[in-house]
GUDO-182984 format. One line per 8 residues: their letters; for each residue x, y, z of C-alpha. Coordinates in nm, 4 decimals. Layout:
BEGIN
a> X,Y,Z  ...
! end
This chain:
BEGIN
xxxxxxxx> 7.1882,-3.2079,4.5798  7.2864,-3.4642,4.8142  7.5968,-3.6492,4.7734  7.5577,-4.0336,4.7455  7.9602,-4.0948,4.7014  8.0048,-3.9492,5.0407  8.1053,-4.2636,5.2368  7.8495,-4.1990,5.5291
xxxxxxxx> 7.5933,-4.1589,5.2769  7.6991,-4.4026,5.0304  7.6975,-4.6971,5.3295  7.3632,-4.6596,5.3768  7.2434,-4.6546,4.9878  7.4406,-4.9803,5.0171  7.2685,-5.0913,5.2967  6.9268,-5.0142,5.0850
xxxxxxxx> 7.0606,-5.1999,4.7829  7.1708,-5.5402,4.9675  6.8275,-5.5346,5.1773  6.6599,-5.5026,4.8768  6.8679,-5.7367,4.7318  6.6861,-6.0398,5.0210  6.3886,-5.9250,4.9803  6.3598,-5.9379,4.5616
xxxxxxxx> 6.5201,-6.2586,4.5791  6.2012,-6.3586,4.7798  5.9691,-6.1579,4.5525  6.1532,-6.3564,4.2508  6.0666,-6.6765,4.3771  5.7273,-6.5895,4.4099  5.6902,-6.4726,4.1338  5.8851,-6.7867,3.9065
xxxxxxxx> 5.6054,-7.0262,4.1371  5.3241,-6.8031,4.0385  5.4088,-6.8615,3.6731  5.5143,-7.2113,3.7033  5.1210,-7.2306,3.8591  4.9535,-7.0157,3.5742  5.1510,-7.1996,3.3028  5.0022,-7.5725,3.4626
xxxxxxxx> 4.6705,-7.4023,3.5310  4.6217,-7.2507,3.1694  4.6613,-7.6158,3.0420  4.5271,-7.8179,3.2824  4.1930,-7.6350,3.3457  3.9400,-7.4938,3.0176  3.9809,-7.1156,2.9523  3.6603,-7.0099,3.1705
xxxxxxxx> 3.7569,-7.2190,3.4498  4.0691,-7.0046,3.4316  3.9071,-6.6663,3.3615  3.7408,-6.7302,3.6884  4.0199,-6.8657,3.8582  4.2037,-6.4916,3.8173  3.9299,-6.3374,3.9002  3.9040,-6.4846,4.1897
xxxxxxxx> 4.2481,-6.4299,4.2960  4.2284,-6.0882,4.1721  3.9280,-5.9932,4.4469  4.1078,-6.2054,4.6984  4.4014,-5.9606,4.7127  4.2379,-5.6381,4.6926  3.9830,-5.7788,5.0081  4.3400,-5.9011,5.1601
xxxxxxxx> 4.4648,-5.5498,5.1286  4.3611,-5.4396,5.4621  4.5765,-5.7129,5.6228  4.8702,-5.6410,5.3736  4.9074,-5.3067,5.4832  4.7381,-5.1212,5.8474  4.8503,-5.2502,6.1203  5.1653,-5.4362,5.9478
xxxxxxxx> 5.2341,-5.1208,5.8132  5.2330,-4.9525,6.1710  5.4473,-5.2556,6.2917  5.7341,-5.1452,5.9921  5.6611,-4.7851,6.0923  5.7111,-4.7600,6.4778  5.9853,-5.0592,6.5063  6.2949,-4.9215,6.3033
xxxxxxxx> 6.1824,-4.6028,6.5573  6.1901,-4.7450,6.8828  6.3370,-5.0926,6.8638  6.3367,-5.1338,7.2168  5.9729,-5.1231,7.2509  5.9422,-5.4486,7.0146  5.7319,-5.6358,7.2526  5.4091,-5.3749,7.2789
xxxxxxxx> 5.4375,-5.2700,6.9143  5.3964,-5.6242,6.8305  5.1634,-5.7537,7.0861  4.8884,-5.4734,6.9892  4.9538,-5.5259,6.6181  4.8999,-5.9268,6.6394  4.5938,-5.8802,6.8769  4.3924,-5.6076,6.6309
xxxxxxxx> 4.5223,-5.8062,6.3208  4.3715,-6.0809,6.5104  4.0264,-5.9274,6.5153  4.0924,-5.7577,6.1745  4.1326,-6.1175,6.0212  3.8307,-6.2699,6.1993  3.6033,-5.9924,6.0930  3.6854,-5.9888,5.7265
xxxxxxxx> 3.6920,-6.3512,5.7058  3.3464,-6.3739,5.7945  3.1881,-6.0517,5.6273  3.3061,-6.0975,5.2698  3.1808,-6.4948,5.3369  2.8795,-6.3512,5.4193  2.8386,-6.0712,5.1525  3.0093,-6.2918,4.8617
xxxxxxxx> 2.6430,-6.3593,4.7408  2.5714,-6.0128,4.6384  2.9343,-5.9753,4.4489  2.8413,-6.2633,4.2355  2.4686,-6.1254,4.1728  2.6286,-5.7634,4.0515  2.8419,-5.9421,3.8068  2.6062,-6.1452,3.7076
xxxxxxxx> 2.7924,-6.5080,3.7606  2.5946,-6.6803,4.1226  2.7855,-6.9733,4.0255  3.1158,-6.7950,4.1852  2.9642,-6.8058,4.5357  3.1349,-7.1191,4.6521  3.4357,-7.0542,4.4859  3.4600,-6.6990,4.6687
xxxxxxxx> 3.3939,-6.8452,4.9940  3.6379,-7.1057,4.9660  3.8962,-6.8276,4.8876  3.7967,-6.6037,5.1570  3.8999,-6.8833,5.4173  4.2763,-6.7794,5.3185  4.1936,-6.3913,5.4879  4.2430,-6.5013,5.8923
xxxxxxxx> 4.5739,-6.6589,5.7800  4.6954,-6.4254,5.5873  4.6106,-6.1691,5.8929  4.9196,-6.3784,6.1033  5.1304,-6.4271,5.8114  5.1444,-6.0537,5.6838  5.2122,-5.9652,6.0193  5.4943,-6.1757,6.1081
xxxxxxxx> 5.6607,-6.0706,5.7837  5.5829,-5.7309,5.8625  5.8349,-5.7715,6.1952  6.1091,-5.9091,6.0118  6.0883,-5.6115,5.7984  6.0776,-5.3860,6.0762  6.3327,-5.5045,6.2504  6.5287,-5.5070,5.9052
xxxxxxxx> 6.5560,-5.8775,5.8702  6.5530,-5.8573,5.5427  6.7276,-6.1857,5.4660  6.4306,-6.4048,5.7128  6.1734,-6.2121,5.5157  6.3193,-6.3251,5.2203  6.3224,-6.6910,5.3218  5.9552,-6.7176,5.4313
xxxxxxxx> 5.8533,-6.5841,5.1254  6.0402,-6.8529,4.9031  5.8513,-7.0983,5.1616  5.5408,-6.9678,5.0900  5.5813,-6.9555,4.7229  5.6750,-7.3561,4.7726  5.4046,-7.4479,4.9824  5.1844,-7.2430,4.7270
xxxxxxxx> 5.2864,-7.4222,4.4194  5.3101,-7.8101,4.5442  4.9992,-7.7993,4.7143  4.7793,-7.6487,4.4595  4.9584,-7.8777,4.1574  4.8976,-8.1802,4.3422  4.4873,-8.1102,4.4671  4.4551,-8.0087,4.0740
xxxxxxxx> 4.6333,-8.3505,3.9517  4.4284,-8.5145,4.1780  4.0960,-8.3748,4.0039  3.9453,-8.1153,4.2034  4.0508,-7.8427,3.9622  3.9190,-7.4809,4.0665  3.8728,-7.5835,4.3888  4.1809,-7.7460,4.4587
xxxxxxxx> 4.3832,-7.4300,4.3377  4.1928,-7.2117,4.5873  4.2522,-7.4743,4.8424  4.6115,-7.4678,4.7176  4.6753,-7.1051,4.7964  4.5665,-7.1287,5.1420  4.7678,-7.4630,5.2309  5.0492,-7.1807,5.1176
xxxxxxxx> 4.9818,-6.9323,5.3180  4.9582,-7.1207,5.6387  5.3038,-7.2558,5.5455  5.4357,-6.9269,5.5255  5.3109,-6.8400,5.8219  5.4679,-7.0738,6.0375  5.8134,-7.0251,5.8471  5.7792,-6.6601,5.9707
xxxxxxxx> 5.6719,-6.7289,6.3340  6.0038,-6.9746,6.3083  6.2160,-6.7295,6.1630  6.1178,-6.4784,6.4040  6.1523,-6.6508,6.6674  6.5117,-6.8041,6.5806  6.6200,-6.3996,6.5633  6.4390,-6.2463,6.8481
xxxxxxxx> 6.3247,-6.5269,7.0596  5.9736,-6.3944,7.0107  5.6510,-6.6399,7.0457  5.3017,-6.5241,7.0719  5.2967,-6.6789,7.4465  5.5590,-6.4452,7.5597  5.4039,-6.1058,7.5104  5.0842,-6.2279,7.6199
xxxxxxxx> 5.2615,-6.3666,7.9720  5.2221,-6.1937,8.2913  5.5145,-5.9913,8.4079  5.6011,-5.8673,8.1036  5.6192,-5.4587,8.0683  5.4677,-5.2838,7.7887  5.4972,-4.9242,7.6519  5.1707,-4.7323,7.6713
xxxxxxxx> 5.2825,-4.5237,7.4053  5.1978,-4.8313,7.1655  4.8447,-4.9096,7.2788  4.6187,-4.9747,7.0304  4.4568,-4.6039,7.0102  4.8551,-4.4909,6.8671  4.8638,-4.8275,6.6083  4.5249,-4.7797,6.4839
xxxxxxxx> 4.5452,-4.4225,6.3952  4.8144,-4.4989,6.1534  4.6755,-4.8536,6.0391  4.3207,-4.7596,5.9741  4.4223,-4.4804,5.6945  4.6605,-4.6987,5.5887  4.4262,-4.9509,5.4976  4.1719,-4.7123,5.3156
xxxxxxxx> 4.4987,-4.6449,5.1322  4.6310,-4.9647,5.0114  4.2201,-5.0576,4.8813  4.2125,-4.7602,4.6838  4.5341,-4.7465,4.5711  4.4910,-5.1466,4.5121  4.0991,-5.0337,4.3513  4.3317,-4.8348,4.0799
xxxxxxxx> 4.4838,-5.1638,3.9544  4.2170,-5.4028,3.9505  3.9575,-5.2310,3.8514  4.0117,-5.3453,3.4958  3.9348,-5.7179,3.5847  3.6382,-5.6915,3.7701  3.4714,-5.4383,3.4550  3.5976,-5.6428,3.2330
xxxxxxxx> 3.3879,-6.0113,3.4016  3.0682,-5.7523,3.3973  3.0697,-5.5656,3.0812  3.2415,-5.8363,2.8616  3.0359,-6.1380,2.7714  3.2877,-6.2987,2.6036  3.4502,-6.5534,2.8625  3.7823,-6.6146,2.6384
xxxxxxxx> 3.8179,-6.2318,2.6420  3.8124,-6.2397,3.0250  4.0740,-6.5427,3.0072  4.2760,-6.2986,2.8087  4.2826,-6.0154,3.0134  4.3589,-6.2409,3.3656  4.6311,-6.3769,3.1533  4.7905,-6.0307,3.0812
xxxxxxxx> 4.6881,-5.8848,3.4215  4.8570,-6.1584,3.6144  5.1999,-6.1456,3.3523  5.1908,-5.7417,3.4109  5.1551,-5.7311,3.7886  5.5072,-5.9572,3.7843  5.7276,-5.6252,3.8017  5.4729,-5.4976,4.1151
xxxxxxxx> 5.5567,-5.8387,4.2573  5.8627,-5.7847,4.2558  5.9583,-5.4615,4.2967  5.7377,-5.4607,4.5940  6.0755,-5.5573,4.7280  6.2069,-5.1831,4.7013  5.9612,-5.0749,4.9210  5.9965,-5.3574,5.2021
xxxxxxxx> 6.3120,-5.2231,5.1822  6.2744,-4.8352,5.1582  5.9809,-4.7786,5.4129  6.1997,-4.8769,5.7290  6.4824,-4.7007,5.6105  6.2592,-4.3316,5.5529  6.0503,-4.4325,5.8421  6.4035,-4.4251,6.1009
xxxxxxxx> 6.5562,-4.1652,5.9058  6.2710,-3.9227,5.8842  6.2295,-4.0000,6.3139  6.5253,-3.8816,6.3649  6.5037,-3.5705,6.0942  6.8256,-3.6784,5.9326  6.6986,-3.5223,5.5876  7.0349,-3.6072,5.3329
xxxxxxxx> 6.9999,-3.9701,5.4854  6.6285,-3.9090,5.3984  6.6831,-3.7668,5.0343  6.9574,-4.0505,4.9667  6.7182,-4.2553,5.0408  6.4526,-4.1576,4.7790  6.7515,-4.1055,4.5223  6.8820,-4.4421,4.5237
xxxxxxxx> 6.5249,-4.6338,4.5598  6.4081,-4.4143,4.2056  6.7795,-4.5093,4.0906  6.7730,-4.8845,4.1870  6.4027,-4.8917,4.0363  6.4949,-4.7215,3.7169  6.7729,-4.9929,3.7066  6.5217,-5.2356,3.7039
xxxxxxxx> 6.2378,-5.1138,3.5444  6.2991,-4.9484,3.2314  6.5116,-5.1912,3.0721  6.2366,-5.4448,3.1864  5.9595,-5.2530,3.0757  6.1588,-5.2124,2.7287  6.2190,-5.5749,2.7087  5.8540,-5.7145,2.7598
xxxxxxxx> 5.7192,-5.4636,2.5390  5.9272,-5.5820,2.2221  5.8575,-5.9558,2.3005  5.5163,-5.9316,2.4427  5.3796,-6.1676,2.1740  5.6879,-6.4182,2.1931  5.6595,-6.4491,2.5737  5.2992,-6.4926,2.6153
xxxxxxxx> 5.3112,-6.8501,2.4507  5.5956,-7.0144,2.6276  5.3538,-6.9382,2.9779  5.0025,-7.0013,2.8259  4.8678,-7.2101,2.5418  4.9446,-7.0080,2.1785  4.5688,-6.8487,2.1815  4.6947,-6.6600,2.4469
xxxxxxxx> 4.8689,-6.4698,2.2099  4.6091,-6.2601,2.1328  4.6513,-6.0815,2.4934  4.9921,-5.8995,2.3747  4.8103,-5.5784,2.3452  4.6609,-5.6063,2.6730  5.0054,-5.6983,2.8561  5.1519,-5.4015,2.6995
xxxxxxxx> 4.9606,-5.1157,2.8234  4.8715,-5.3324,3.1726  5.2984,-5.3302,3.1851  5.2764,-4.9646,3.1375  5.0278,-4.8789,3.3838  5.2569,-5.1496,3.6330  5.5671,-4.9193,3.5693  5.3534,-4.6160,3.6967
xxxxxxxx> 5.2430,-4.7471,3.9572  5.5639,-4.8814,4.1113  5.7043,-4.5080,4.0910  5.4140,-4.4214,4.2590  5.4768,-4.6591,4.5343  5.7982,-4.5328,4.6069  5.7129,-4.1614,4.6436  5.3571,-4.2991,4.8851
xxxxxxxx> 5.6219,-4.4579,5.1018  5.7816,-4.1720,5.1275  5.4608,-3.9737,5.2291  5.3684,-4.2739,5.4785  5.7032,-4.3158,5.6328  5.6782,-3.9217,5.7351  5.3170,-4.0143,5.9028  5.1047,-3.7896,5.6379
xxxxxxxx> 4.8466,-4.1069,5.5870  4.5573,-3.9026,5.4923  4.7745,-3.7001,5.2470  4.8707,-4.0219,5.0730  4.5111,-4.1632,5.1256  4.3738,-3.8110,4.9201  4.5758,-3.8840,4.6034  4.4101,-4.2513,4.5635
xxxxxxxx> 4.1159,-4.1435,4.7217  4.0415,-3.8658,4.4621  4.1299,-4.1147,4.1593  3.8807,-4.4061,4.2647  3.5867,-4.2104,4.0751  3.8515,-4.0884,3.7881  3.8730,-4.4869,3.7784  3.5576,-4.5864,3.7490
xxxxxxxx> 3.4685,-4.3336,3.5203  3.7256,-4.4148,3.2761  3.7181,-4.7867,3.3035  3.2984,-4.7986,3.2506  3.3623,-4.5964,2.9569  3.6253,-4.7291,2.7686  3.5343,-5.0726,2.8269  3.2256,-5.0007,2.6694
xxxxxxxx> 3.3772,-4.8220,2.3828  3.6914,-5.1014,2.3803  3.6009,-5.3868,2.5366  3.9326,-5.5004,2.7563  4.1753,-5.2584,2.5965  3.9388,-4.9588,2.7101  3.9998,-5.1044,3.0746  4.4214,-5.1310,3.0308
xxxxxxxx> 4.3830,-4.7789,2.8728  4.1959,-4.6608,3.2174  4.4519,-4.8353,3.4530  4.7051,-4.6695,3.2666  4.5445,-4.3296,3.3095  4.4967,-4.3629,3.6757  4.8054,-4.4821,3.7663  4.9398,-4.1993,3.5850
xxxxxxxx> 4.8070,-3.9624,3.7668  4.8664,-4.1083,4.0922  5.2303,-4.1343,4.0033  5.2466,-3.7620,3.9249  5.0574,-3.6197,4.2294  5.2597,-3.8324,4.4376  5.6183,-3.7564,4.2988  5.5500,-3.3805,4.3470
xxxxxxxx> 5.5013,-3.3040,4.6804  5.7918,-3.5642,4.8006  6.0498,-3.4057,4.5490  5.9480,-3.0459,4.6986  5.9010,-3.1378,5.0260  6.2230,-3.2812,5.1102  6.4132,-3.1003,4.8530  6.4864,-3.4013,4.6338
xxxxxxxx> 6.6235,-3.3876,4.2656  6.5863,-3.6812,4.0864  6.9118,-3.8664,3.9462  6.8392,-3.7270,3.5906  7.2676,-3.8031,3.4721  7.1691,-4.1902,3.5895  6.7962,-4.1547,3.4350  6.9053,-4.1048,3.0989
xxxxxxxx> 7.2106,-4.3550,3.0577  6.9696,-4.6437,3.1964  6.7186,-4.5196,2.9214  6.9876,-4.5188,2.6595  7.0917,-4.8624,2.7461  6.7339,-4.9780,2.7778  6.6690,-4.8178,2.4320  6.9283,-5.0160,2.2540
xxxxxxxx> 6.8257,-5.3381,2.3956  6.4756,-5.2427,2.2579  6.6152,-5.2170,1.9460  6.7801,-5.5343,1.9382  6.4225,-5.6765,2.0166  6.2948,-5.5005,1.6572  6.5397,-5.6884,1.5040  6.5102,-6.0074,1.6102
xxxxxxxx> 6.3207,-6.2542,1.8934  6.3661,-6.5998,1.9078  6.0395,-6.8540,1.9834  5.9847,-7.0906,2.2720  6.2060,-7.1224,2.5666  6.5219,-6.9925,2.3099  6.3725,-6.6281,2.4803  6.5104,-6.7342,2.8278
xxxxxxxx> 6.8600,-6.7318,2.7328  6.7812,-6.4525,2.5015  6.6841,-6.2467,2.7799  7.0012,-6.3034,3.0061  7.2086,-6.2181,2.6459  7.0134,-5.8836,2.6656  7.0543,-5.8218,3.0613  7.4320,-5.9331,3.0164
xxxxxxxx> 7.4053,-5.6704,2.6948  7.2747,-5.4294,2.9294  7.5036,-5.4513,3.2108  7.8273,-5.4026,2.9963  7.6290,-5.0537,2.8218  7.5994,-4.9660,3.2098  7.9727,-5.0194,3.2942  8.0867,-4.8269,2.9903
xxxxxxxx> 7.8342,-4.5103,3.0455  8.0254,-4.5573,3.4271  7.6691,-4.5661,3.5625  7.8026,-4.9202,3.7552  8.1453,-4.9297,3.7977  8.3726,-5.2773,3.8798  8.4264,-5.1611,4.2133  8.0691,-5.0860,4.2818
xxxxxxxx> 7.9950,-5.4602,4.1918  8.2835,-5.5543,4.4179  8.1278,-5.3624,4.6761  7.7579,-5.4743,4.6424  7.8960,-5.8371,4.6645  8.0618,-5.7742,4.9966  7.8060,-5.6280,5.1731  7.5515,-5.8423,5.0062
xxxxxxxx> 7.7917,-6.1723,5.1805  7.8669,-5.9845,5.5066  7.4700,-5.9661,5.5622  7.3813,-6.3191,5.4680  7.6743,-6.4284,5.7037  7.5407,-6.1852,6.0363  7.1850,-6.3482,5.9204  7.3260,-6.7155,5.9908
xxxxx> 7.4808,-6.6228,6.2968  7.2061,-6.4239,6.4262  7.0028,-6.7091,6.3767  7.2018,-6.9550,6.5064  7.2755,-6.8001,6.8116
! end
């Protein structure tokens, strides 16, 4: 097993804690403005209108899955490789994410009519359009993040993500206050994500003195080896990839709209698919993080940097996501109310197994990276690939025999599997053995603050501070098990300070 407390090795599990670190502290704020949205929107707005409203978001980001991953994936594949060749990496990526963005924008504007006539609701047309204007800016914006990622700026990532979240939230409050309801939430979004994208351009530029002008400027030498034949052969998998892999998740939405008539169900089930894809949201940020990190350690067929790496991503995930997972599930009914009016309540069920099937996937995520960062993309397009009929199996069927729990049941049944195939070919193939010592003291502590939960939970906005009494609770339990120590803290804090402070220099200069 490899030895994480050797101080080579341990440096650069630090190095994968404090970028992670940037990037969840971006993740969080998006995730605090999503809620702050959803709790205005859920008041503000009847129960259809908001049943519709995640819908719509929810087939906005799996048809902005293609942009989300491809080509920006290439970008955070072949930079933390070859640095030096930043220039034609990113000048084919923008120019094919470009076209990428342009195309999509203007097919699924086109073919949004024939969505809305297989579920049944024409009336969605405009509202799907509107949405799909968001697609070519979200092409730049996912890009430009994907660079900063690349290049390991995890800090600048970070920051334009906050600025999106910002831009997200104040635009789409105010068009809502000012009456035009659905429309000004979609309108909202967008407004976001062009904000975002110029805080990334900035930040990028500030760093690496990159603007689109310059790499399109004669003069300028470019690496053949980058040409868009090389990017596209790892982005186009990719891409088939992230939509079936996104397919898995929402799914459950989209069966739900067409085989439930009951609009307040729907309401429900957008209420506790958006609350359980919080954790994905933010643990996202451990893959940001990880895929870099595997990509330049795996180029240069350092395999103990390589299985440190997977060790202390599961480990820093576990850290994260049992206790979580522990926590919602004993205050599921408690929480849902201080977000959404208290009918919402009724969605507790839902949230619980759509949490579950969250947790699975996020494992799962770690161990595709893996697979992705070592090139295989039509290995880790099979194991998504093979589940999309599992999927739609399982959700037509239980749905009809459930109604909405039927379709968290499926998600949590896919996922499952995905997790599973996933997690054993990267444990064999690069010799990996799980933390189990570190595994079962976070479960231990998680399992006592679960019990603390069966004993009592307070009402209202009391559960805030109730939850940092718990995560305090839970950090101590850590300390004493030794599965944190004092000086670990000491030493996350450090390097955690050191990187913020090369950040403001970096950009400064």
């Amino acid at each position: 097993m490899t030895d994480i407390r050797d101080p080579n090795l341990g440096r650069s599990a630090n190095q994968l804690a404090v970028g992670t670190a940037f990037v969840l502290a971006g993740q969080v704020s998006f995730v605090l403005g999503g809620y702050l949205l959803h709790f205005y929107l859920s008041r503000a707005i009847d129960p259809v209108a908001y049943g519709t409203y995640g819908l719509i978001m929810n087939v906005l980001t799996w048809t902005e899955s293609p942009l989300n991953s491809g080509l920006p994936w290439a970008v955070r594949k072949f930079l933390p490789a070859d640095p030096e060749a930043f220039n034609s990496i990113l000048r084919t990526g923008l120019r094919w994410q470009i076209v990428l963005g342009m195309v999509l924008c203007v097919a699924t504007i086109v073919a949004a009519p024939w969505f809305t006539d297989a579920i049944r609701d024409s009336s969605l047309t405009f509202y799907l359009r509107l949405a799909f204007v968001d697609i070519s800016l979200m092409a730049l914006y996912t890009l430009y993040r994907a660079a900063l990622n690349g290049l390991r700026l995890f800090a600048a990532q970070g920051a334009s993500m906050a600025v999106y979240t910002v831009a997200k939230l104040a635009s789409s409050l105010l068009l809502v206050q000012l009456g035009y309801s659905l429309s000004g939430a979609i309108v909202g979004n967008a407004i976001g994500t062009l904000v975002g994208c110029l805080a990334a351009l900035w930040l990028l530029q500030r760093a690496t003195g990159f603007t689109p002008r310059s790499i399109a400027m004669a003069g300028q030498r470019f690496s053949q080896r980058y040409n868009g034949r090389t990017m596209l052969a790892f982005a186009l998998p990719t891409v088939l990839f992230t939509l079936t892999t996104t397919f898995l998740t929402t799914m459950g939405l989209v069966a739900v709209k067409g085989l439930v008539r009951d609009g307040l169900q729907v309401a429900y089930y957008a209420a506790a698919n958006y609350l359980a894809m919080a954790p994905t949201v933010l643990l996202v940020a451990f893959s940001f993080t990880l895929f870099p990190h595997l990509a330049g350690s795996i180029a240069a067929h350092d395999w103990p940097l390589t299985r440190t790496y997977i060790q202390s991503a599961v480990r820093l995930l576990a850290l994260v996501l049992i206790p979580g997972t522990f926590l919602v599930l004993g205050t599921s009914a408690q929480i849902i109310p201080v977000l959404y009016p208290r009918d919402y309540a009724a969605a507790a069920p839902l949230l619980n197994l759509l949490l579950v099937s969250t947790g699975l996937h996020n494992l799962y995520m770690i161990f595709a990276n893996a697979i992705l960062a070592e090139g295989r993309v039509f290995l880790a397009l099979s194991i998504p690939g093979a589940l999309v009929p599992v999927s739609l199996l399982a959700t037509w069927y239980l749905t009809g025999r459930w109604g909405p729990s039927g379709a968290a049941t499926a998600a949590v049944l896919t996922t499952g599997l995905a997790a599973l195939a996933a997690a054993a070919y990267v444990l064999r193939r690069f010799a990996v053995r799980l933390p189990w010592g570190a595994l079962v003291r976070i479960t231990i502590a998680s399992l006592v603050i679960c019990f603390v939960t069966r004993l009592y939970v307070p009402h209202g906005l009391l559960i805030v501070p109730y939850y940092l009494v718990l995560g305090l609770v839970y950090l101590v339990l850590l300390v004493l098990m030794r599965e944190i120590t004092l000086q670990d803290i000491g030493q996350w804090r450090a390097d955690l300070l050191g990187a913020i402070l090369k950040w403001k220099v970096r950009t400064r200069a």
